[in-house]
Steps between C-alpha positions, in 0.01 A plus 500: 500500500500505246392130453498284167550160560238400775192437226290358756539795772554799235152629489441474859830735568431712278130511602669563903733805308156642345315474823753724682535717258149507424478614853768767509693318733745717614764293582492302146465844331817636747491872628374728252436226213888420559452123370316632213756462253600126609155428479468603161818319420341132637188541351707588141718199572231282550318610178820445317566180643165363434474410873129667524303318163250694338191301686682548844260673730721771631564574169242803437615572836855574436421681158255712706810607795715580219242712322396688849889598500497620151225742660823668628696571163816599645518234775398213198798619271768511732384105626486395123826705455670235701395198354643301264377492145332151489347631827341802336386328240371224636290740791408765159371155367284407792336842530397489144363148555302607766310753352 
């Protein structure tokens, strides 16, 4: 992951990524959130890369993960403060399309 040139199977990852998430899965979320930061980083790369289209049903999905770690200020900036700047863009672009 991240994945961006698999149209056919993109949703359906990314719907399997939301699901354990979704769940708190604590291995895909690593001890104490550990794996929060890479996850934040695929789901950016995948908005930037246009691998998840705006009708893709894990869409809202993965807007609504990133916005449940902005509920944690400090823990949201220092994940954005490692992406690139197409990255933040492209995820401060999704989460105003998703409003």
């Amino acid at each position: 992951m991240p994945i961006w040139e698999d149209k056919d199977e993109m949703d359906t990852v990314y719907g399997l990524l939301c699901d354990l998430l979704e769940s708190n899965n604590s291995i895909a979320l690593g001890p104490q959130g550990a794996n929060i930061p890479r996850i934040v980083n695929i789901i950016a790369e995948a908005f930037a890369r246009k691998a998840v289209p705006d009708d893709a049903t894990c869409r809202p999905r993965l807007v609504n993960l990133i916005r449940m770690i902005q509920n944690d200020s400090n823990l949201f900036q220092a994940c954005v403060a490692q992406l690139s700047l197409e990255c933040q863009q492209s995820l401060q672009a999704a989460l105003q399309m998703q409003t």
